[in-house]
CHARMM-style PDB file with segment names, atoms N, HN, CA, C and O in Angstrom:
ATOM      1  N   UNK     1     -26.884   0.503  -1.253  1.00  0.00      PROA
ATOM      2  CA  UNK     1     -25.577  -0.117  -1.343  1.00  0.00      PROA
ATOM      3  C   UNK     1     -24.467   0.899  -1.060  1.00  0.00      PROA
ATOM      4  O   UNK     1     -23.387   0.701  -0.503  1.00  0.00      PROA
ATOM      5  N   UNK     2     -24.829   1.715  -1.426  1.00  0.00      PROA
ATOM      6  HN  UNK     2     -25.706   1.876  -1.879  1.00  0.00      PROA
ATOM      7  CA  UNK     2     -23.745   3.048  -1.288  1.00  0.00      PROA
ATOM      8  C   UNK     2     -23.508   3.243   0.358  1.00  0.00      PROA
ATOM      9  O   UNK     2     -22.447   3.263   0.983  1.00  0.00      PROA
ATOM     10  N   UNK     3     -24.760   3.367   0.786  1.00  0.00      PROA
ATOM     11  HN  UNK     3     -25.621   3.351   0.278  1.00  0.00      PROA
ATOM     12  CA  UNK     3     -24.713   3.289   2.888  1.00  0.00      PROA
ATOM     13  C   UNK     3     -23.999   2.527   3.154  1.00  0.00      PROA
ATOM     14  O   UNK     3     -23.336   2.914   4.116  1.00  0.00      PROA
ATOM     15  N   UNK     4     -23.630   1.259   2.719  1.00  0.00      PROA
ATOM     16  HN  UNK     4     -24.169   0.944   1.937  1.00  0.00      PROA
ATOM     17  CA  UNK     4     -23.159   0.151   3.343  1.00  0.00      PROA
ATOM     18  C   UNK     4     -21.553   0.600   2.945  1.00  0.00      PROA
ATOM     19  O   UNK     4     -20.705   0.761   3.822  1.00  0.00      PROA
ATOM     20  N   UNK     5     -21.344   0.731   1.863  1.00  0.00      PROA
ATOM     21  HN  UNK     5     -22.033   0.600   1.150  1.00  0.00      PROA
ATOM     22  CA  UNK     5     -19.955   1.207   1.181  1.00  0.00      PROA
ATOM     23  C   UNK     5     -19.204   2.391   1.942  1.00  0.00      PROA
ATOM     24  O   UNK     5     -18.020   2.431   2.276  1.00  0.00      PROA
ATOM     25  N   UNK     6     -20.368   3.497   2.159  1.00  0.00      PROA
ATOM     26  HN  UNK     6     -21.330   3.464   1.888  1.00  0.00      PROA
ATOM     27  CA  UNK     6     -19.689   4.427   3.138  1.00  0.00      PROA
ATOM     28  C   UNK     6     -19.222   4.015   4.613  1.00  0.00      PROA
ATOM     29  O   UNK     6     -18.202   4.477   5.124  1.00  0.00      PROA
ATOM     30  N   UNK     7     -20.233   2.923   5.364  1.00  0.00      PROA
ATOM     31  HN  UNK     7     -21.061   2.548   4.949  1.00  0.00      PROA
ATOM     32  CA  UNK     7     -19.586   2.684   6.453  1.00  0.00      PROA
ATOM     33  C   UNK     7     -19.100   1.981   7.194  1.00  0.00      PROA
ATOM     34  O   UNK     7     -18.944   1.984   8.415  1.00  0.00      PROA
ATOM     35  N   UNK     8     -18.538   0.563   5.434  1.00  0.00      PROA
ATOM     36  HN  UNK     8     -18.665   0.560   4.442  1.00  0.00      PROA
ATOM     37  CA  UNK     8     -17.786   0.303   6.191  1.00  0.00      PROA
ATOM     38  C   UNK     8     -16.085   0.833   5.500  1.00  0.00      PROA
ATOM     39  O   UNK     8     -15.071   0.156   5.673  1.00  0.00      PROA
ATOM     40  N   UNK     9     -16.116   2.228   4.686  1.00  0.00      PROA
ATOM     41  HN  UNK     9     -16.939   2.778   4.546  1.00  0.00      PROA
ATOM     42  CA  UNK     9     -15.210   2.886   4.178  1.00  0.00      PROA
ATOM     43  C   UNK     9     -14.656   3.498   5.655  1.00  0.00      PROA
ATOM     44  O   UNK     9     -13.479   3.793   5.860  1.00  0.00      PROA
ATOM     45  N   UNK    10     -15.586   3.607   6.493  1.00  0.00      PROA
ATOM     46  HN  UNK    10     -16.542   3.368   6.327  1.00  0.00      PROA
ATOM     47  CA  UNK    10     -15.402   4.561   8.172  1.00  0.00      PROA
ATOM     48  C   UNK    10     -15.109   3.820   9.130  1.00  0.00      PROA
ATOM     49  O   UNK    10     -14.505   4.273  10.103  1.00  0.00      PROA
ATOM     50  N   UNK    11     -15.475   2.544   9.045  1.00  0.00      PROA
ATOM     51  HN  UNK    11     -15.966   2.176   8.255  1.00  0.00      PROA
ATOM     52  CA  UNK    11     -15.530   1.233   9.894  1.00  0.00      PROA
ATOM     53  C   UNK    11     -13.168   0.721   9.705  1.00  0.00      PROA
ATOM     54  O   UNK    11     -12.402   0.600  10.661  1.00  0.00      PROA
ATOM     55  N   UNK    12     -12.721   0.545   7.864  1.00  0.00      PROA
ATOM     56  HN  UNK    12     -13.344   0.644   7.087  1.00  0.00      PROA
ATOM     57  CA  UNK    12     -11.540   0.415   7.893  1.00  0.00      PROA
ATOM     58  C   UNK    12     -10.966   1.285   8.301  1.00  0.00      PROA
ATOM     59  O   UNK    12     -10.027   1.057   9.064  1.00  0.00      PROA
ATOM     60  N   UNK    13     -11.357   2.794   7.902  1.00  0.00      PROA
ATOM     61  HN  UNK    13     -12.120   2.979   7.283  1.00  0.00      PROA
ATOM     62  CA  UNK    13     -10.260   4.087   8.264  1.00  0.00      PROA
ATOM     63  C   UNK    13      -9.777   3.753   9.686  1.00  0.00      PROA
ATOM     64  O   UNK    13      -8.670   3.453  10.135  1.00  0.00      PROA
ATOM     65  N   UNK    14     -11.516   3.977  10.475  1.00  0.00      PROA
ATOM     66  HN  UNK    14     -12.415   4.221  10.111  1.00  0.00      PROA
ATOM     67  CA  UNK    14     -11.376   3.818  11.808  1.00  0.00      PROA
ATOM     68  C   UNK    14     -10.161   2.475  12.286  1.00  0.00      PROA
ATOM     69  O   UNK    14      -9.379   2.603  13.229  1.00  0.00      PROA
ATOM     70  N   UNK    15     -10.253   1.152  11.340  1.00  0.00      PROA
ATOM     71  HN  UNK    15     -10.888   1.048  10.574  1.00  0.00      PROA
ATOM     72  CA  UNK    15      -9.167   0.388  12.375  1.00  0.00      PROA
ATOM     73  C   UNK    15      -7.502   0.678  11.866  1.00  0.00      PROA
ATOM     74  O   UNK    15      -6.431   0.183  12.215  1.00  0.00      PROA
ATOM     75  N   UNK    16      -7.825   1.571  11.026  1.00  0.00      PROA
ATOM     76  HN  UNK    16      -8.695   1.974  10.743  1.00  0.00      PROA
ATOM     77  CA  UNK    16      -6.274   2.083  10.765  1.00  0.00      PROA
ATOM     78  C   UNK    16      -6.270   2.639  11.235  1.00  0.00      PROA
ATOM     79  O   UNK    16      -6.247   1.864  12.191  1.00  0.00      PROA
ATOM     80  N   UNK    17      -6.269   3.842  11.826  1.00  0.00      PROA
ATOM     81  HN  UNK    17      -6.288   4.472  11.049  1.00  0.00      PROA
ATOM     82  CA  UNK    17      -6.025   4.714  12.399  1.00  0.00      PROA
ATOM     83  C   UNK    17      -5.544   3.775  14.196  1.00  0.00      PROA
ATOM     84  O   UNK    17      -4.486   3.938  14.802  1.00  0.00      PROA
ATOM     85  N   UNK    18      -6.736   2.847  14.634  1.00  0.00      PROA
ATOM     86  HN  UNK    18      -7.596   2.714  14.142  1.00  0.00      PROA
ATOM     87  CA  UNK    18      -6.489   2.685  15.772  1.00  0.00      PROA
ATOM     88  C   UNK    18      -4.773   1.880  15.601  1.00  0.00      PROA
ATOM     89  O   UNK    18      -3.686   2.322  15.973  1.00  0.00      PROA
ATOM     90  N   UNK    19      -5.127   0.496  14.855  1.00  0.00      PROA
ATOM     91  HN  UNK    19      -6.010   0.137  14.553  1.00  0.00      PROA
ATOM     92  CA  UNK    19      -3.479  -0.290  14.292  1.00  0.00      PROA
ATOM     93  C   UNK    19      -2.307   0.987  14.537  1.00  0.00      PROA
ATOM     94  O   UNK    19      -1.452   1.073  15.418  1.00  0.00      PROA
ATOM     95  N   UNK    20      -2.648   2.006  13.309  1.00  0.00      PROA
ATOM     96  HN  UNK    20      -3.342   1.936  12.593  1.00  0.00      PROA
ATOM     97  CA  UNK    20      -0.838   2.851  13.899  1.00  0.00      PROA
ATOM     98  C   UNK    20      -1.554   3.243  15.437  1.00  0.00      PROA
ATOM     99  O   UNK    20      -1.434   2.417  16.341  1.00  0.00      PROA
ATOM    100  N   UNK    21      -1.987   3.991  15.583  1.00  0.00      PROA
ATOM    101  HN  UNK    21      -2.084   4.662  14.849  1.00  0.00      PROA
ATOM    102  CA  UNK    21      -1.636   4.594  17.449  1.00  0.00      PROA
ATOM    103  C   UNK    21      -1.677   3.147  18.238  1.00  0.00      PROA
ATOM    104  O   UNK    21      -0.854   3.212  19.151  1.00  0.00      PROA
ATOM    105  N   UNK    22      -2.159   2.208  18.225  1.00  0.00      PROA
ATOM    106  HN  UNK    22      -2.828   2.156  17.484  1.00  0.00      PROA
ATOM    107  CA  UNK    22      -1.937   0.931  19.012  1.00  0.00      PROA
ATOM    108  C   UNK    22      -0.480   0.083  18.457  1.00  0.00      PROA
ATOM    109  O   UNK    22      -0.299  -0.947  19.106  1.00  0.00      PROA
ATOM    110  N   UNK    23       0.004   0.202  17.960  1.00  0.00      PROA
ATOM    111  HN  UNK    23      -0.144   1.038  17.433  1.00  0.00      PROA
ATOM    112  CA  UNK    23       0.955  -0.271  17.357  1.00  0.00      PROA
ATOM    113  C   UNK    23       2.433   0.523  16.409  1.00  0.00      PROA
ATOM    114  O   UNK    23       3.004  -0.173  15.569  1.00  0.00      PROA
ATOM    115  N   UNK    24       2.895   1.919  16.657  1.00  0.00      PROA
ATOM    116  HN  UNK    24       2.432   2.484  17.339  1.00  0.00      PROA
ATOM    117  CA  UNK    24       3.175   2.564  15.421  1.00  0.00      PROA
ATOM    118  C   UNK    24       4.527   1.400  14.631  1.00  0.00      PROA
ATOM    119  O   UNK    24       4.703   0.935  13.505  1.00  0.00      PROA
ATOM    120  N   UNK    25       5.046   1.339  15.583  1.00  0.00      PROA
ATOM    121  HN  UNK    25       4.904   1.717  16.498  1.00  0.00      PROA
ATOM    122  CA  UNK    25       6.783   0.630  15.029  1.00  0.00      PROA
ATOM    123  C   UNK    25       6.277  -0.310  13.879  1.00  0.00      PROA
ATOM    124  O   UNK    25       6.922  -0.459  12.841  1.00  0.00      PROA
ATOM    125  N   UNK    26       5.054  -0.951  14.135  1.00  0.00      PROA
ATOM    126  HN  UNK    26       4.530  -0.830  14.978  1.00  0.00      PROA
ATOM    127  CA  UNK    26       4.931  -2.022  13.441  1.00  0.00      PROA
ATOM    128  C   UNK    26       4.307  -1.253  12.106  1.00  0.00      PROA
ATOM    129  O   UNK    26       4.822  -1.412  10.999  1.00  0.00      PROA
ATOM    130  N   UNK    27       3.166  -0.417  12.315  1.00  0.00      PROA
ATOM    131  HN  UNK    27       2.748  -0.288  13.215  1.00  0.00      PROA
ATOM    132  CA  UNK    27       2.750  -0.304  11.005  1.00  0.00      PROA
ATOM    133  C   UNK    27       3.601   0.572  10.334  1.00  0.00      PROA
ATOM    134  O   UNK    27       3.336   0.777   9.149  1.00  0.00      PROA
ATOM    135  N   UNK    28       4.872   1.316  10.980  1.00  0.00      PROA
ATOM    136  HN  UNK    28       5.087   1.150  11.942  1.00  0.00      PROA
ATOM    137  CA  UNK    28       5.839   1.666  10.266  1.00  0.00      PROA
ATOM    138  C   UNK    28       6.486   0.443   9.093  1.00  0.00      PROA
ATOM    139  O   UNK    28       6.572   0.499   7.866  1.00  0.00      PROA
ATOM    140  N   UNK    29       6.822  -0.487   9.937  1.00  0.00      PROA
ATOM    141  HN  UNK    29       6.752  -0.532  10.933  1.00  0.00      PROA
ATOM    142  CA  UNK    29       7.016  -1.272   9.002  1.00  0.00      PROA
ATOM    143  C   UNK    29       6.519  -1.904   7.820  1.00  0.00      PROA
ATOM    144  O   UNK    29       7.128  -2.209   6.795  1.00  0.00      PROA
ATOM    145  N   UNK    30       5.118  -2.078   8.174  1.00  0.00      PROA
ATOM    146  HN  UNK    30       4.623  -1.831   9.006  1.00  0.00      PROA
ATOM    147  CA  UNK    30       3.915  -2.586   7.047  1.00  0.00      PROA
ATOM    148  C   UNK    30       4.283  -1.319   6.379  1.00  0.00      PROA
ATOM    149  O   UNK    30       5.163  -1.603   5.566  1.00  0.00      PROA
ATOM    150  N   UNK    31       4.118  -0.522   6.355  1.00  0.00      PROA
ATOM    151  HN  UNK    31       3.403  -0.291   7.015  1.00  0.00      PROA
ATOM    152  CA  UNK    31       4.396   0.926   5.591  1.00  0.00      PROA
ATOM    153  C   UNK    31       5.423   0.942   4.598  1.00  0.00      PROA
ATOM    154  O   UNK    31       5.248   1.039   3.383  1.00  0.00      PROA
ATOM    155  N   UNK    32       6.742   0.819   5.341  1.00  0.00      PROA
ATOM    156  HN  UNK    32       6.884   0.741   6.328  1.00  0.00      PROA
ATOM    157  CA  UNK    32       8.001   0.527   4.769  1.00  0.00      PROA
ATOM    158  C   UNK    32       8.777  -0.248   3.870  1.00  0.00      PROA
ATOM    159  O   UNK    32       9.712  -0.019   3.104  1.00  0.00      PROA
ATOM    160  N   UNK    33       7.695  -1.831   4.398  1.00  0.00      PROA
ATOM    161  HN  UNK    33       6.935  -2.017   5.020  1.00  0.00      PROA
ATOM    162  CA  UNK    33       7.496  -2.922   3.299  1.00  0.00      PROA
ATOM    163  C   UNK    33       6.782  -2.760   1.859  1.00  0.00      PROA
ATOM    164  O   UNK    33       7.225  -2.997   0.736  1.00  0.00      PROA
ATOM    165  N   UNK    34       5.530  -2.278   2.275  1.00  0.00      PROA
ATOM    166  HN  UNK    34       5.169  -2.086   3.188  1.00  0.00      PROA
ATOM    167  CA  UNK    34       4.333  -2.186   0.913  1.00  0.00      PROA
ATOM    168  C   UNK    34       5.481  -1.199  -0.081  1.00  0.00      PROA
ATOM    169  O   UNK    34       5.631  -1.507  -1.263  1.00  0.00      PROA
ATOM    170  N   UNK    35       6.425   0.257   0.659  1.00  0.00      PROA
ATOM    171  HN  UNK    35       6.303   0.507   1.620  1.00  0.00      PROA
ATOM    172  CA  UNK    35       6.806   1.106  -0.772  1.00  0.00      PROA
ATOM    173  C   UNK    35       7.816   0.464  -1.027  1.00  0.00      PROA
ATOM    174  O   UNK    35       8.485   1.047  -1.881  1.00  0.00      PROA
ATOM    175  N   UNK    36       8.411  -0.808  -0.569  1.00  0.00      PROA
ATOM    176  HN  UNK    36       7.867  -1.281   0.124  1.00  0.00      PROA
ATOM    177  CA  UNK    36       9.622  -1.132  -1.012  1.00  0.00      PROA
ATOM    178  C   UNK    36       9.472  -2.646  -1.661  1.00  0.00      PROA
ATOM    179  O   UNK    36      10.473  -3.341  -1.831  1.00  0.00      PROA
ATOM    180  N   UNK    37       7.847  -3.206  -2.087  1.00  0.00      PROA
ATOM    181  HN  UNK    37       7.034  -2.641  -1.949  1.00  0.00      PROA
ATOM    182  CA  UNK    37       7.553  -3.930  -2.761  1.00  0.00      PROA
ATOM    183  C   UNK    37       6.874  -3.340  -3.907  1.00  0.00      PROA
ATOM    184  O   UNK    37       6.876  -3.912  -4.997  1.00  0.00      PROA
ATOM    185  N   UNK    38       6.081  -1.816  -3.642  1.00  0.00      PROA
ATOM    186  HN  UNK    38       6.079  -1.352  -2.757  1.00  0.00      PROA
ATOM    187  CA  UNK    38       5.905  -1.127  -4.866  1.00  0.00      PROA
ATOM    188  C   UNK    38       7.287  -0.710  -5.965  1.00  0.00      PROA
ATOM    189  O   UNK    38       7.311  -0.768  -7.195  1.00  0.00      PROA
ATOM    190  N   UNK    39       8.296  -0.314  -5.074  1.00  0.00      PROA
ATOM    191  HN  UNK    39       8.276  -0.266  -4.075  1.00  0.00      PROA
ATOM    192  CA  UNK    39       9.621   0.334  -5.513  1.00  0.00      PROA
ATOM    193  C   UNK    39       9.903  -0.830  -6.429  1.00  0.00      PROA
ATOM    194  O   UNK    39       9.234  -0.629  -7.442  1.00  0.00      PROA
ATOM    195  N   UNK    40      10.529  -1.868  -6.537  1.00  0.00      PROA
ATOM    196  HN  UNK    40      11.073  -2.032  -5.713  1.00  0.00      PROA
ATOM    197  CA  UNK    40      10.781  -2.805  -7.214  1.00  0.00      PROA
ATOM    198  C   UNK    40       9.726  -3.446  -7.973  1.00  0.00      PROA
ATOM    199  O   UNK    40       9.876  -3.987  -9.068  1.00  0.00      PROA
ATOM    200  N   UNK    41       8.564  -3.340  -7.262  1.00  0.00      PROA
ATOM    201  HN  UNK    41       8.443  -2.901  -6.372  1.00  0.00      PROA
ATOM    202  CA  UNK    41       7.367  -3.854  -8.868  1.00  0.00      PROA
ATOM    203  C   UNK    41       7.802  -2.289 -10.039  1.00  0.00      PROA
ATOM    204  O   UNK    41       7.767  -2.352 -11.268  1.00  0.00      PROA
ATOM    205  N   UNK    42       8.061  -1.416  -9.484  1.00  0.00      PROA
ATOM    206  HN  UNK    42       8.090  -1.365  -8.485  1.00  0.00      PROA
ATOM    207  CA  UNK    42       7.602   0.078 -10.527  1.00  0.00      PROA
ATOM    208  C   UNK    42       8.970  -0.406 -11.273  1.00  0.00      PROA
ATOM    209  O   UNK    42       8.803  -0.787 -12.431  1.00  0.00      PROA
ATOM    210  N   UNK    43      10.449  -0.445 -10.704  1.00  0.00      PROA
ATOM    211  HN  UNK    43      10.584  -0.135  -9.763  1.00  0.00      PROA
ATOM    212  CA  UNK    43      11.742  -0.491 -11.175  1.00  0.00      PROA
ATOM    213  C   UNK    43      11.474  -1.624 -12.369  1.00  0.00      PROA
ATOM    214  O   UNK    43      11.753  -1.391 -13.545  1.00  0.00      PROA
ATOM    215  N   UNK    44      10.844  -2.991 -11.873  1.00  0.00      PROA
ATOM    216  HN  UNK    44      10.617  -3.180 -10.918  1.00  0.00      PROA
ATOM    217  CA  UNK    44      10.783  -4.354 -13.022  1.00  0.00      PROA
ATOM    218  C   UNK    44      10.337  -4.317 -14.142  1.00  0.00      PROA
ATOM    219  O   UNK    44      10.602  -4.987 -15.140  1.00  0.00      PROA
ATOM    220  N   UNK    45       9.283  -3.094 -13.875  1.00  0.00      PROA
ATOM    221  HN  UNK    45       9.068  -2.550 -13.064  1.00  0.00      PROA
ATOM    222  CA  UNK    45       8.587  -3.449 -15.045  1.00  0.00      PROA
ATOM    223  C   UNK    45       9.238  -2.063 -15.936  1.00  0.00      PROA
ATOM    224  O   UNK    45       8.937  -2.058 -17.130  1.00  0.00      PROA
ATOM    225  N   UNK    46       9.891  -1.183 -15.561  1.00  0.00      PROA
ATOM    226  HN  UNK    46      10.135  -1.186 -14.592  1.00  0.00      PROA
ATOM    227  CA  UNK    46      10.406  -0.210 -16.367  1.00  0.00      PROA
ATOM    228  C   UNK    46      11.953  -1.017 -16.850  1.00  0.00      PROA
ATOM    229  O   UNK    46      12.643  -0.461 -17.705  1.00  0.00      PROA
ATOM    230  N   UNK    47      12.315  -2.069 -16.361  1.00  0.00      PROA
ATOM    231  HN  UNK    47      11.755  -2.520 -15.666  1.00  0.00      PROA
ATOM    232  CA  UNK    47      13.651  -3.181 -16.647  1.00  0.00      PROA
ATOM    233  C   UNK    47      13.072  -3.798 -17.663  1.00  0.00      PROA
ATOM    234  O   UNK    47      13.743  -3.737 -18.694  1.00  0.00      PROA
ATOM    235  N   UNK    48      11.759  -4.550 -17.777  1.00  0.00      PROA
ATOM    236  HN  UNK    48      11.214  -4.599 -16.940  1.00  0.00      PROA
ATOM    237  CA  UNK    48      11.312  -4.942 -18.850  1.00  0.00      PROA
ATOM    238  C   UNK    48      11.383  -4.390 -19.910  1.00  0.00      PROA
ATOM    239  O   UNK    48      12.139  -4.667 -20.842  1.00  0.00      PROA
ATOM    240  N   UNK    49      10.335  -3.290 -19.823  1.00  0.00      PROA
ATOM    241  HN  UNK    49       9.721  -3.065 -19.066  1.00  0.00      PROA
ATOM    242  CA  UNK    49      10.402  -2.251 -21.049  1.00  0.00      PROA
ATOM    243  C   UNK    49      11.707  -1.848 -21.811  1.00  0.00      PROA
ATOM    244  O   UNK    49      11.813  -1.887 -23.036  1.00  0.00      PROA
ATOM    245  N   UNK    50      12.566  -1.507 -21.054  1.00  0.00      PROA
ATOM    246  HN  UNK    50      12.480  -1.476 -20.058  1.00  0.00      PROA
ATOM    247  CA  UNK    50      13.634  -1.180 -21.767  1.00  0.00      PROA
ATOM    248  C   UNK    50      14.431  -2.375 -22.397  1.00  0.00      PROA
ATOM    249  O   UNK    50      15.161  -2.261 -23.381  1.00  0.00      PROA
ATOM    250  N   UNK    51      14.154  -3.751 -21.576  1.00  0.00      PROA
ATOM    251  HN  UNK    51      13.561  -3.843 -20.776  1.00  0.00      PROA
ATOM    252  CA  UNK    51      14.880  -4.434 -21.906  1.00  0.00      PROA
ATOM    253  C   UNK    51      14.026  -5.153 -23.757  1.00  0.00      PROA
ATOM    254  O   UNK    51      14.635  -5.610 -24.725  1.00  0.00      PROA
ATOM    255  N   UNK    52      12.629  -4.976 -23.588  1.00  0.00      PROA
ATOM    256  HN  UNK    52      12.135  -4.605 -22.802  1.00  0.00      PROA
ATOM    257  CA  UNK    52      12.432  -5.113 -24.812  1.00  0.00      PROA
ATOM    258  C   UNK    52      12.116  -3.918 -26.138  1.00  0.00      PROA
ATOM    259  O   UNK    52      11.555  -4.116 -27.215  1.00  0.00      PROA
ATOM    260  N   UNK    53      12.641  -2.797 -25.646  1.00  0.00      PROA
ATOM    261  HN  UNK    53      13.097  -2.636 -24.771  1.00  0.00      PROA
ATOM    262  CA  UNK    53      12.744  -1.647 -26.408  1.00  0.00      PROA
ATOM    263  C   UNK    53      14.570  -1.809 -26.693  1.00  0.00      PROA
ATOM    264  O   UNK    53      15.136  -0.953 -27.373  1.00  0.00      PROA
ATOM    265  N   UNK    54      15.192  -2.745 -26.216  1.00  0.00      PROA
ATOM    266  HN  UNK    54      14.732  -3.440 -25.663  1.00  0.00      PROA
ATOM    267  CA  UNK    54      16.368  -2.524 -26.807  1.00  0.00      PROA
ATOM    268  C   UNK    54      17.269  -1.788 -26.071  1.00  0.00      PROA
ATOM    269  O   UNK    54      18.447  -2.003 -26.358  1.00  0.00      PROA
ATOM    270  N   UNK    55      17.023  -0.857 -25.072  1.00  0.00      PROA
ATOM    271  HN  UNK    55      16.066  -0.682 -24.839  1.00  0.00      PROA
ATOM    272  CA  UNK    55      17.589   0.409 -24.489  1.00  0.00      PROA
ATOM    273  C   UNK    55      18.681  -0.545 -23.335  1.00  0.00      PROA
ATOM    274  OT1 UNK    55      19.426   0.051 -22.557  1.00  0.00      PROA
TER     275      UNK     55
END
């Protein structure tokens, strides 16, 4: 099971890698999107917290 896990761990790298050089502008963007949907999940939930710590 582990063989299979390693290749197709080599099989995704490999189509990332091809996606940015076949594409960069775009997976800039996929890029750009994902930290700026992380950025605001990380910000909400530290809005929560404080908001039920009172702060």
């Amino acid at each position: 099971m582990s063989r299979v896990k390693k290749i197709l761990g080599w099989v995704l790298l490999a189509f990332v890698i091809y996606a940015i050089v076949k594409s960069p502008t775009q997976a800039a963007d996929i890029a750009k999107t994902s930290y700026n949907i992380l950025a605001q999940g990380v910000t909400s939930i530290f809005a929560f917290f404080n908001a039920l710590l009172g702060r």
